[in-house]
VOPA-386368 format. One record per residue (C-alpha): z, y, x; residue in three letters; residue number from 1. Coordinates in pm, 1 decimal, always signed. Layout:
BEGIN
{{Z,Y,X},"Ala",NUM}
...
//
This chain:
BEGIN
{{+0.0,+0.0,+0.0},"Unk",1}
{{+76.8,+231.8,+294.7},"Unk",2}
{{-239.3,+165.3,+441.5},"Unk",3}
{{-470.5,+257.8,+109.7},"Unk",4}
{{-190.1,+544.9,+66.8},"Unk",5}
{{-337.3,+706.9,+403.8},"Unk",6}
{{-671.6,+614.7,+316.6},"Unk",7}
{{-666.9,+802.3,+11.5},"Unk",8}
{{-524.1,+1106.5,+183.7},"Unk",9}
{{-743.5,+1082.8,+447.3},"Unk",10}
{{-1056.8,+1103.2,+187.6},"Unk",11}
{{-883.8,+1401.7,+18.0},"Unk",12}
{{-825.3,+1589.7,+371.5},"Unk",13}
{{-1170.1,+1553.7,+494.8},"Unk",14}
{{-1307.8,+1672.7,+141.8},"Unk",15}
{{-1109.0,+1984.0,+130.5},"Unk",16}
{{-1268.1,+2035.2,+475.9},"Unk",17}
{{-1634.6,+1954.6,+412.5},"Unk",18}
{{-1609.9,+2193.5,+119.4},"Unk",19}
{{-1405.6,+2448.1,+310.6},"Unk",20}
{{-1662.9,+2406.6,+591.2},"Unk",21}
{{-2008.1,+2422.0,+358.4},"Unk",22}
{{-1795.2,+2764.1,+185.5},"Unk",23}
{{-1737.3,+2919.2,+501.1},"Unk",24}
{{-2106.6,+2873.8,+671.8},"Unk",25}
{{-2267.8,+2952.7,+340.9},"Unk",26}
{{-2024.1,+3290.6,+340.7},"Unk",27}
{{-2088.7,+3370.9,+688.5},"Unk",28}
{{-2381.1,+3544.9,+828.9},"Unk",29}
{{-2406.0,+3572.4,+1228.0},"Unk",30}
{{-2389.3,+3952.7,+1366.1},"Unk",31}
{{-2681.1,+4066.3,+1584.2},"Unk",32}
{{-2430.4,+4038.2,+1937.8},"Unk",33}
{{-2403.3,+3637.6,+1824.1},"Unk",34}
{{-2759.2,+3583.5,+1748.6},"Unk",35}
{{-2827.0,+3797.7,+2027.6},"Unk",36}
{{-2615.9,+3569.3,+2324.0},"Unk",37}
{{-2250.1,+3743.9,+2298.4},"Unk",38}
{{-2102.0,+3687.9,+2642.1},"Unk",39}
{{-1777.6,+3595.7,+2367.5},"Unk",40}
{{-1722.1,+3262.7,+2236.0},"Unk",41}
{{-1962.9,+3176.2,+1946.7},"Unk",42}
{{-1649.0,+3144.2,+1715.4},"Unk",43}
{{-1287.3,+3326.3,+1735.3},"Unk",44}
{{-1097.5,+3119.6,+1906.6},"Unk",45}
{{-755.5,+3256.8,+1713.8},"Unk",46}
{{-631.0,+2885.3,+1537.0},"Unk",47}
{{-596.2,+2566.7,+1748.9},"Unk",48}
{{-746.3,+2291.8,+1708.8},"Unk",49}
{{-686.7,+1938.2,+1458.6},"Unk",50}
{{-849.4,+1609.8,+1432.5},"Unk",51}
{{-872.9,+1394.0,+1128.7},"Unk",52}
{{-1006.3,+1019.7,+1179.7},"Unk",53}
{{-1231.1,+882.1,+976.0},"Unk",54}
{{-1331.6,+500.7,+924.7},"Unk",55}
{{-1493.6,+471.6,+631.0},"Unk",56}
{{-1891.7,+464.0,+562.4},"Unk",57}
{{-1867.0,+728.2,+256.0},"Unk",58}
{{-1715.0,+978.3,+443.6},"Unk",59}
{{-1955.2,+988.6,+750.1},"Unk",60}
{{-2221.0,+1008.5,+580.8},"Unk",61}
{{-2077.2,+1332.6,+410.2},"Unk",62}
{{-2078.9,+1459.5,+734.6},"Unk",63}
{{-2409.1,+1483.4,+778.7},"Unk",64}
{{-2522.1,+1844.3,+668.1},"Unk",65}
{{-2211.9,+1939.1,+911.8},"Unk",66}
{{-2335.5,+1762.4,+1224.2},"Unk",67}
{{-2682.5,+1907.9,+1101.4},"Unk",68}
{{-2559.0,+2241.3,+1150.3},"Unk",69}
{{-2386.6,+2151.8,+1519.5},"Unk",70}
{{-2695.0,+1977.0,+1659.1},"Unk",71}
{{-3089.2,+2072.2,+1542.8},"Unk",72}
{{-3218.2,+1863.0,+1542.9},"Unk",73}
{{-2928.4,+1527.8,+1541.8},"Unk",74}
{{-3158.0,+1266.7,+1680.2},"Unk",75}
{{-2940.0,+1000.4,+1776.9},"Unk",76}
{{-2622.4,+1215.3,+1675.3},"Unk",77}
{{-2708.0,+1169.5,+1305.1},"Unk",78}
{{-2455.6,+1000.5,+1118.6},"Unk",79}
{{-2674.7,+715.5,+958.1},"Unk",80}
{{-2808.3,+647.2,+1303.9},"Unk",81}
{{-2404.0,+613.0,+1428.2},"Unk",82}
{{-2354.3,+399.0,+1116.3},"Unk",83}
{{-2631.7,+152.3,+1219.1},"Unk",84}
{{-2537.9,+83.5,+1591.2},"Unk",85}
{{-2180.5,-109.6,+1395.9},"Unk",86}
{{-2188.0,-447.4,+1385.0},"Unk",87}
{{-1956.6,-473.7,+1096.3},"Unk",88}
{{-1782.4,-816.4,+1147.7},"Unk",89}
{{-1703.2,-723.2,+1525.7},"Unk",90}
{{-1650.0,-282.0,+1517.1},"Unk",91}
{{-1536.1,-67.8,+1200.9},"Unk",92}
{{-1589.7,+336.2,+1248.6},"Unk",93}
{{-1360.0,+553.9,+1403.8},"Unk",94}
{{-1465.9,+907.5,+1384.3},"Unk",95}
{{-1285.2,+1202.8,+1543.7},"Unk",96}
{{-1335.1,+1530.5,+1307.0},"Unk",97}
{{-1250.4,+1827.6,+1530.7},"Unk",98}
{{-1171.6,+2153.5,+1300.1},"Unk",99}
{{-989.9,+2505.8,+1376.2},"Unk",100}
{{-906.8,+2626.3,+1021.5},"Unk",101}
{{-1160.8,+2540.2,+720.2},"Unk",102}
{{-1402.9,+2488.4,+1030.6},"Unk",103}
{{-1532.2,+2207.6,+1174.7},"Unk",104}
{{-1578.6,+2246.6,+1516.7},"Unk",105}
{{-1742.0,+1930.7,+1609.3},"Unk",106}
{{-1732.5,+1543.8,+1595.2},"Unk",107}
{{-1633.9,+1244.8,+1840.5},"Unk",108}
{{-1813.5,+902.7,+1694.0},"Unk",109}
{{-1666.9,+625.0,+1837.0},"Unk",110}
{{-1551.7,+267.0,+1677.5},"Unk",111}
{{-1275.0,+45.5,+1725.4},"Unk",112}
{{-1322.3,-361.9,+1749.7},"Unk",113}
{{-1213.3,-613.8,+1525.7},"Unk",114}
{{-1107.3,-938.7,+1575.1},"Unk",115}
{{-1092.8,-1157.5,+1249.4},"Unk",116}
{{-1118.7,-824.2,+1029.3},"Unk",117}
{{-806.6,-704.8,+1185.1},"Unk",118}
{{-816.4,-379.0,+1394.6},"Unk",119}
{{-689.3,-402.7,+1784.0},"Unk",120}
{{-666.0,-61.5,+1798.1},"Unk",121}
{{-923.3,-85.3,+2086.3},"Unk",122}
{{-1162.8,+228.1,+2024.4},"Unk",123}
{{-1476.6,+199.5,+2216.8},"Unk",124}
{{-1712.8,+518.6,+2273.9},"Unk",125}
{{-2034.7,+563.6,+2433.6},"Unk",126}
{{-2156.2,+857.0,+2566.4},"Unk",127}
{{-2435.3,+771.5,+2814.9},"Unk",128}
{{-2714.1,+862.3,+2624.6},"Unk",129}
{{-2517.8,+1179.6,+2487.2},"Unk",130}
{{-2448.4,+1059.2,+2177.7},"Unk",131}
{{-2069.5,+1066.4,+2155.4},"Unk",132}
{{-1988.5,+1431.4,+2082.3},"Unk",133}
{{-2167.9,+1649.7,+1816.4},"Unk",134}
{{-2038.0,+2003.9,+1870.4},"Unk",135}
{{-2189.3,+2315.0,+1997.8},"Unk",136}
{{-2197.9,+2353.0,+2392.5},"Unk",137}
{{-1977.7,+2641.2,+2431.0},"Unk",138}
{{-1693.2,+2423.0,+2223.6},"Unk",139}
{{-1784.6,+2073.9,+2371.1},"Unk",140}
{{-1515.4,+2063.5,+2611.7},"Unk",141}
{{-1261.9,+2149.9,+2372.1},"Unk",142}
{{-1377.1,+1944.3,+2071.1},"Unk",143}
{{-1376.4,+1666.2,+2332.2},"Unk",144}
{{-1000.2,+1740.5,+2432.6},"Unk",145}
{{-860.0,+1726.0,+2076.3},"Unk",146}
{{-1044.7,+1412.0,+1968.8},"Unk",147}
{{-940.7,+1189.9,+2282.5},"Unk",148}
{{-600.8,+1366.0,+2261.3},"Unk",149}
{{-591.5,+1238.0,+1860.8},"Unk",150}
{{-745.3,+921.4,+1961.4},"Unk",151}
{{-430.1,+861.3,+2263.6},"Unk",152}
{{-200.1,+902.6,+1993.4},"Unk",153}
{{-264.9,+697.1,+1742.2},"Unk",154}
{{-433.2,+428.5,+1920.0},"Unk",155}
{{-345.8,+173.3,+2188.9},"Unk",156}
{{-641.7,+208.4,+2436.2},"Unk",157}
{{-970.8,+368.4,+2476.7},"Unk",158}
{{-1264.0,+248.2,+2642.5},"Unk",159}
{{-1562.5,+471.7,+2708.2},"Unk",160}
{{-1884.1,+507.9,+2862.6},"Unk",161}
{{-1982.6,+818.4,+3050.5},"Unk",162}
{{-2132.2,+997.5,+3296.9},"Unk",163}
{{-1959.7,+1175.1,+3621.5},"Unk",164}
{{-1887.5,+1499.2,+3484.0},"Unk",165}
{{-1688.2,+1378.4,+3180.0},"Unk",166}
{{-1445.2,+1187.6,+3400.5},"Unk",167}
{{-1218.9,+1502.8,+3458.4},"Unk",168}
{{-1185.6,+1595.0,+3067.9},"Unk",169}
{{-1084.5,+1187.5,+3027.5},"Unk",170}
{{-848.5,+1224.7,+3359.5},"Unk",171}
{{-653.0,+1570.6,+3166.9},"Unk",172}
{{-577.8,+1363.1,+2823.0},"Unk",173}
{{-487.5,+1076.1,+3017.6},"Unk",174}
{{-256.0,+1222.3,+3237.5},"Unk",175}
{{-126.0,+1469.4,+2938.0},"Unk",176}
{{-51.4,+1141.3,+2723.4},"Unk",177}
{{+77.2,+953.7,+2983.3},"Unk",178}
{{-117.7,+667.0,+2988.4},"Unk",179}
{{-301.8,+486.4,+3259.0},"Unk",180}
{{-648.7,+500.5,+3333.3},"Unk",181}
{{-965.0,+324.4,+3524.6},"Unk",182}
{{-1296.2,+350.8,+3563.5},"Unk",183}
{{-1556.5,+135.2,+3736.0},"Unk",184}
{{-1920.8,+215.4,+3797.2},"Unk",185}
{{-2165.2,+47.4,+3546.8},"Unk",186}
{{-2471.3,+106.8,+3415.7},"Unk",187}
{{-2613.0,+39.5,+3076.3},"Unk",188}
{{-2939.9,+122.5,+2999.9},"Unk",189}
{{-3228.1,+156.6,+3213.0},"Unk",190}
{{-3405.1,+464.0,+3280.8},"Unk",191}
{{-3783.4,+461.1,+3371.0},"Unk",192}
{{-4002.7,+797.1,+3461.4},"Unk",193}
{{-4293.3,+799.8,+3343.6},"Unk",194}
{{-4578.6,+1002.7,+3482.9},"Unk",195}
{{-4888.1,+1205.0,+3309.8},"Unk",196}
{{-5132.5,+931.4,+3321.7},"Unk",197}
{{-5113.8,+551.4,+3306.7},"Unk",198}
{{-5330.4,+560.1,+3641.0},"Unk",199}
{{-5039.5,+699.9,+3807.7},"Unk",200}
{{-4792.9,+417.1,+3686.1},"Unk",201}
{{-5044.0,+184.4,+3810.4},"Unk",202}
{{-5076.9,+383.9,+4143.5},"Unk",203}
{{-4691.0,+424.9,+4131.6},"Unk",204}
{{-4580.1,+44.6,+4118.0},"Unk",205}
{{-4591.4,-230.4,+4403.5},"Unk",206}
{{-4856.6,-407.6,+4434.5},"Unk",207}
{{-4767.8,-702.8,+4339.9},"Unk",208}
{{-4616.1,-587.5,+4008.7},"Unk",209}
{{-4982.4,-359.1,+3930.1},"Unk",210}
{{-5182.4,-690.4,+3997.8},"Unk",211}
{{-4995.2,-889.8,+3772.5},"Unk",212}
{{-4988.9,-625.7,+3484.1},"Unk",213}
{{-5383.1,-617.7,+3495.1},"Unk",214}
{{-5444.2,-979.7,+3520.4},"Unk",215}
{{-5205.4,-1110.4,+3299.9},"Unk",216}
{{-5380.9,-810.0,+3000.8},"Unk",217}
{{-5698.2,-910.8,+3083.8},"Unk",218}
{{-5626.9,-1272.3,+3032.6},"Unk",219}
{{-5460.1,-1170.5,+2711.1},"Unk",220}
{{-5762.0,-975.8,+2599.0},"Unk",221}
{{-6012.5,-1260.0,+2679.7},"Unk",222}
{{-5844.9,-1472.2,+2486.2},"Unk",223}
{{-5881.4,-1282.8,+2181.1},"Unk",224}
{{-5527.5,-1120.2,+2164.3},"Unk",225}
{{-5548.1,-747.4,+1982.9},"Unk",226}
{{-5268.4,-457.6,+2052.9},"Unk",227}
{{-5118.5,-322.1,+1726.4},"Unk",228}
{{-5016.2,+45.1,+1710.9},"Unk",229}
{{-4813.8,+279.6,+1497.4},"Unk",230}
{{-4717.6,-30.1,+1265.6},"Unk",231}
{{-4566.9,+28.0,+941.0},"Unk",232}
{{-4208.2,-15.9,+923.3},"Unk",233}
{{-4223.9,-251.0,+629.7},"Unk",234}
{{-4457.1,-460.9,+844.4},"Unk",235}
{{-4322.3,-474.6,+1158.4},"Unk",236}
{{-3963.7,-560.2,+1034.2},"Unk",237}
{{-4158.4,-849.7,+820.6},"Unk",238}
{{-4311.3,-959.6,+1112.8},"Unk",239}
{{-3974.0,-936.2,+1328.7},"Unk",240}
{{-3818.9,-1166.8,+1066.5},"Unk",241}
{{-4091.0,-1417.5,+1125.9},"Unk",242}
{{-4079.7,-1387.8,+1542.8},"Unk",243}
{{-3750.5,-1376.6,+1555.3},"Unk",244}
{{-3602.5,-1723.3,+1554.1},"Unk",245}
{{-3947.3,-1829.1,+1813.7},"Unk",246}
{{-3812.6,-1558.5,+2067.5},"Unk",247}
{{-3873.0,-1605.9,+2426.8},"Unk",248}
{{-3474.7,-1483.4,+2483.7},"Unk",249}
{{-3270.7,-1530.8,+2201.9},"Unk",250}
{{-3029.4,-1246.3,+2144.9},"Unk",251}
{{-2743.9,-1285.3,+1856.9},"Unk",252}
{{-2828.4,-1248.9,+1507.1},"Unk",253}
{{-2646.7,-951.7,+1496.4},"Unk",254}
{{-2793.7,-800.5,+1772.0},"Unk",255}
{{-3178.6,-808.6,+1596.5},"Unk",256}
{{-3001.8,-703.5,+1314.2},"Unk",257}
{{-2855.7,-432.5,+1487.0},"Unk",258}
{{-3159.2,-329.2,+1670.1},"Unk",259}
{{-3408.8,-281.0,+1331.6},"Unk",260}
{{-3118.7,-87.9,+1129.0},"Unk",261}
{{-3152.9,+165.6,+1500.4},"Unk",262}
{{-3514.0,+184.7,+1456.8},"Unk",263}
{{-3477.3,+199.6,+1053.9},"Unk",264}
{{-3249.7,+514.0,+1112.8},"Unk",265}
{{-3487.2,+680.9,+1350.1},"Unk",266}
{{-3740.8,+926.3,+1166.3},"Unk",267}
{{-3968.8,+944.0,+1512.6},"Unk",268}
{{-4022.2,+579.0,+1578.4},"Unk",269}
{{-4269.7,+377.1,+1764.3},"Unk",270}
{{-4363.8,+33.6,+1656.5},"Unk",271}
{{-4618.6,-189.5,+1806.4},"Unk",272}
{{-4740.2,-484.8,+1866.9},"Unk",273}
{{-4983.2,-819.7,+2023.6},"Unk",274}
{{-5117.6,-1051.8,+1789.9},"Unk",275}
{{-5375.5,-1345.9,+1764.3},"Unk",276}
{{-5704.9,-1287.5,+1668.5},"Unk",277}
{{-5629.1,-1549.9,+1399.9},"Unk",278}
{{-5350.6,-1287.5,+1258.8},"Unk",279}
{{-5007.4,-1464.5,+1391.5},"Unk",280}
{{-4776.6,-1221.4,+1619.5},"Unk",281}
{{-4712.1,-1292.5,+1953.8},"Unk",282}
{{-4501.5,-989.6,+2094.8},"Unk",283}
{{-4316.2,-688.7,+1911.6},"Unk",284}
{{-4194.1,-430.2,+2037.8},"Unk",285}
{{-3991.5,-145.1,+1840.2},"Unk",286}
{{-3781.8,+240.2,+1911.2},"Unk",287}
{{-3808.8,+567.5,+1879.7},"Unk",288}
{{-3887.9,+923.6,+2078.6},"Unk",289}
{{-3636.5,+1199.0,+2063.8},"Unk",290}
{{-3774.7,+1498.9,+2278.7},"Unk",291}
{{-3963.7,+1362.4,+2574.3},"Unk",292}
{{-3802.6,+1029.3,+2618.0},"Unk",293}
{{-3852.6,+729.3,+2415.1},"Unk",294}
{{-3583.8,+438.7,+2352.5},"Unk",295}
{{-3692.5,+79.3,+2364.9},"Unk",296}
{{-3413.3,-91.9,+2139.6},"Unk",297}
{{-3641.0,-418.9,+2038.1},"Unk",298}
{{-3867.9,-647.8,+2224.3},"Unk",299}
{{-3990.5,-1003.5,+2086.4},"Unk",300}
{{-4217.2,-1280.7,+2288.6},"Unk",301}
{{-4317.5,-1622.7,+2169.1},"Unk",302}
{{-4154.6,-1829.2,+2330.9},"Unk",303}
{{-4446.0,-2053.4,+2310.4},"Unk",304}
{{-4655.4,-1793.8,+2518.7},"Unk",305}
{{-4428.7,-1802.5,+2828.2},"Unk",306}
{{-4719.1,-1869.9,+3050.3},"Unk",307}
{{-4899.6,-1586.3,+2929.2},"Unk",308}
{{-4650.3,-1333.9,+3006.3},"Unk",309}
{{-4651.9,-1211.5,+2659.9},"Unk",310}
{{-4408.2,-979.5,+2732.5},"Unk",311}
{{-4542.4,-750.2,+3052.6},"Unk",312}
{{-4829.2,-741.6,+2865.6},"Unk",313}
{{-4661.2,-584.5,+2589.4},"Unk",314}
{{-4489.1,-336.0,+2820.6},"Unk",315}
{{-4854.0,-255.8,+2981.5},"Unk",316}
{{-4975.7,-129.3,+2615.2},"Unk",317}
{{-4630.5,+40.0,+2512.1},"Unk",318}
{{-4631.3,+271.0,+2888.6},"Unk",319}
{{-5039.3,+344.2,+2868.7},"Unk",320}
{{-4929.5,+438.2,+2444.9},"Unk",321}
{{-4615.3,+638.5,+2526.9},"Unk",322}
{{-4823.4,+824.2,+2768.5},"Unk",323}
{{-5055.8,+883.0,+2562.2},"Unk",324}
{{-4834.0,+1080.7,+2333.9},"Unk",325}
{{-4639.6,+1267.7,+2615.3},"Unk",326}
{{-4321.6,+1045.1,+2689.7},"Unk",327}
{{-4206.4,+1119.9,+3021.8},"Unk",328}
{{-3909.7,+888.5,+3046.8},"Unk",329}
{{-3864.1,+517.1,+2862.2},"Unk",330}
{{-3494.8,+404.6,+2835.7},"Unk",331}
{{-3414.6,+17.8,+2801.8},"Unk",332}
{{-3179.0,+7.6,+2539.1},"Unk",333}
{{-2906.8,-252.2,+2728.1},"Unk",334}
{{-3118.0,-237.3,+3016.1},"Unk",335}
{{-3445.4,-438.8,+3161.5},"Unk",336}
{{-3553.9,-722.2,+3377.7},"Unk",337}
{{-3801.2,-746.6,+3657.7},"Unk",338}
{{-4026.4,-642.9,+3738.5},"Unk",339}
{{-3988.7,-292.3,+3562.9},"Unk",340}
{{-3600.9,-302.5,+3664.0},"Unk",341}
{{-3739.1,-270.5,+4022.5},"Unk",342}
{{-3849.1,+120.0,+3923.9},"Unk",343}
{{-3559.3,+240.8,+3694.7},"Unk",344}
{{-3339.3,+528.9,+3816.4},"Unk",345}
{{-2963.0,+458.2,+3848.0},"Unk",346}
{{-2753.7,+673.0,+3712.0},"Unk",347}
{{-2412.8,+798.7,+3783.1},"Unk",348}
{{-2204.9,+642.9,+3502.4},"Unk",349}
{{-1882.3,+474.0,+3435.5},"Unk",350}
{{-1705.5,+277.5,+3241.6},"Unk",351}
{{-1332.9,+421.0,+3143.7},"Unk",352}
{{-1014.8,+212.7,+3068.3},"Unk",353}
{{-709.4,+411.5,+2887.3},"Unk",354}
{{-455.1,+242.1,+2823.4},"Unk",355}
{{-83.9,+303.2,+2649.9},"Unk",356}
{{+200.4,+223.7,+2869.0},"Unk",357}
{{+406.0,+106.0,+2578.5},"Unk",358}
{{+558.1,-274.2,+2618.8},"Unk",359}
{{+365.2,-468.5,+2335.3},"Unk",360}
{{+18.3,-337.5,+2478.9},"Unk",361}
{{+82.3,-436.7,+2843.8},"Unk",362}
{{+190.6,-798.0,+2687.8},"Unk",363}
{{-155.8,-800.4,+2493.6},"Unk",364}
{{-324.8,-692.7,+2815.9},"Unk",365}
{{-114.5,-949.6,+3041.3},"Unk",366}
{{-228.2,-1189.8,+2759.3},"Unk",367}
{{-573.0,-1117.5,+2740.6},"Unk",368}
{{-617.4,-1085.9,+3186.7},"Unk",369}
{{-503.9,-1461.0,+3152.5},"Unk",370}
{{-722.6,-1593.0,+2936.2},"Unk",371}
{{-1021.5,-1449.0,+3068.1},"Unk",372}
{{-962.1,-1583.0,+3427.9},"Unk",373}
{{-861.1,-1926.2,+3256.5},"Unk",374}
{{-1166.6,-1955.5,+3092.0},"Unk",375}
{{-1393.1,-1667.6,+3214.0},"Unk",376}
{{-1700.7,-1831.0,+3089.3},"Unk",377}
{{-1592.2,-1913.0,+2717.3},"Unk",378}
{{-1354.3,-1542.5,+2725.2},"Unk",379}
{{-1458.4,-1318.8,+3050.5},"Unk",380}
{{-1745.4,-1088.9,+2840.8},"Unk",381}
{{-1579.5,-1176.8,+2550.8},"Unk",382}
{{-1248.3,-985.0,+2691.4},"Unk",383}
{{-1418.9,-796.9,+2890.1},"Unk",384}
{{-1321.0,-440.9,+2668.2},"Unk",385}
{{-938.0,-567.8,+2626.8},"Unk",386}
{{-868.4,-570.3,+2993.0},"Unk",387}
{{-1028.7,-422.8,+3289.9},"Unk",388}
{{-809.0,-651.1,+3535.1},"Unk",389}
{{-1001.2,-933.3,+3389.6},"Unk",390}
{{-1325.0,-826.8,+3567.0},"Unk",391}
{{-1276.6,-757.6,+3926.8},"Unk",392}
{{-1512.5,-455.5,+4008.7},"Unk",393}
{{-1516.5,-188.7,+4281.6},"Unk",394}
{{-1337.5,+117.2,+4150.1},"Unk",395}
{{-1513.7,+444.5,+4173.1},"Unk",396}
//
């Protein structure tokens, strides 16, 4: 009863805020010094700030015209998109709402795990792509503060992905809260350049990798294979249904699922594909462009087609397309294989542990450290957010 007790209050808080918040912005009009670059903060800075967390569905997609207003366009900071990278049975929401007043200064999406539909209190953000904060720049830093601040006190640890120059912000709360904190170098997804002309990719790669990416095309285009572009969604997630369980590398269920509810979410999307020239699919491949960067999120091969490479081939036609339509940078969404891993650009990120100092979470931690390294093949990744002892990198 408590629990649906806070709920409820919860719902009514962030209601009187959203309507306090679409009042004010519809009241206000910005003078000619704000539209103009003020040297002063965009907003008075006169209140401090709160944070209300949110968890349900309902009331992050009401936030919506409100992170609409903080980011033009959202892109990847869009609610619906933030709602689609859950996988229900494993993560449940756990938004930060950042306001000063009847304002709302910004938002921290983040999402705790779930073990048999019970929270851990485990909150896990990512921020390597930029899509963990939704405020505007001159406030990031201190919408940022406040939501890791509310997150420290009401949860037991924190685990986020970021680059360098959020490690400081993540070092104050830590230290400010009194909890303890790691981080460990570790990259996520993969980042390839892309230059002006799909001559200059060829020119760019080894040798070795440019011979096999022609010869392993042509052979696909003697044999009567046919590249598929700008597929309709209802067709290609039709055809994903169908490829899916003849995958060359079979990711979870929820993963695929996962992946087309991303690209579903995405207005700017890319979807393509190789078929037969008897009609069947042999490769898909599915994201979308935000800016000048596209995001591969989905990638299926027959598995039957191993020895024609099905899947470089695929790659071949989705650089020479994205190209084509001015991408300058493709990001692996989880990261790639060779031969295109060989040509990625690291990147300076890390992985943060925060964890409370109180007695029952170093027992679960204890608990969880020893049952990884007893069975680190049935429990390691499976553990691998609980505990950061339980995975033995080189601190940064």
């Amino acid at each position: 009863m408590s629990h649906e007790r806070e709920e409820r209050n919860t719902r009514q808080a962030l209601g009187w805020l959203l309507g306090q918040a679409s009042e004010l912005q519809a009241r206000r009009e910005p003078s000619m010094s704000e539209s103009q670059g003020s040297p002063r903060s965009l907003y008075e800075r006169s209140e401090s700030f709160a944070a209300t967390i949110v968890s349900t569905p309902e009331q992050i997609v009401d936030l919506t015209t409100t992170v609409r207003a903080l980011v033009s366009p959202p892109g990847m900071l869009d609610p619906r998109f933030f709602l689609a990278t859950l996988s229900p049975r494993q993560l449940r929401p756990c938004v930060v709402v950042v306001s000063q007043g009847c304002r709302i200064a910004g938002i921290l999406y983040a999402r705790e795990r779930m073990i048999a539909g019970i929270p851990t209190g485990i909150v896990l953000g990512d921020d390597t792509l930029g899509t963990m904060v939704a405020a505007h720049p001159q406030e990031m830093e201190s919408v940022l503060h406040c939501a890791v601040a509310a997150l420290l006190e009401h949860k037991a640890a924190l685990r986020f992905r970021v680059a360098f120059d959020r490690l400081p912000s993540l070092h104050i709360e830590s230290a400010k809260a009194g909890t303890d904190i790691r981080f460990y170098r570790e990259q996520h997804h993969a980042h390839l350049e892309l230059p002006r002309t799909y001559d200059q990719f060829l020119f760019n790669v080894r040798r070795s990798t440019r011979h096999n990416l022609c010869r392993y095309r042509r052979r696909s285009e003697s044999a009567g294979n046919f590249f598929c572009q700008d597929l309709l969604l209802s067709d290609f997630c039709l055809a994903a249904k169908l490829l899916f369980p003849k995958g060359s590398y079979q990711s979870p269920k929820w993963a695929f699922h996962q992946a087309l509810a991303m690209i579903q979410a995405s207005p700017s999307r890319f979807l393509i594909g190789l078929r037969r020239r008897t009609g069947n699919w042999i490769g898909l491949a599915g994201g979308w462009c935000a800016g000048d960067s596209a995001f591969l999120a989905l990638q299926l091969n027959d598995h039957a087609c191993a020895k024609e490479s099905i899947s470089l081939v695929l790659r071949s036609y989705l650089i020479e397309h994205l190209i084509g339509r001015g991408i300058r940078k493709l990001v692996f969404w989880g990261g790639t294989s060779a031969p295109l891993s060989f040509y990625t650009a690291p990147r300076e990120e890390f992985t943060v542990y925060i964890d409370s100092r109180s007695h029952p979470w170093r027992l679960v931690r204890l608990a969880c450290v020893t049952l990884a390294k007893l069975a680190p093949l049935k429990f390691g990744k499976w553990l691998k957010w609980e505990a950061s002892a339980a995975h033995e990198k080189t601190s940064a």
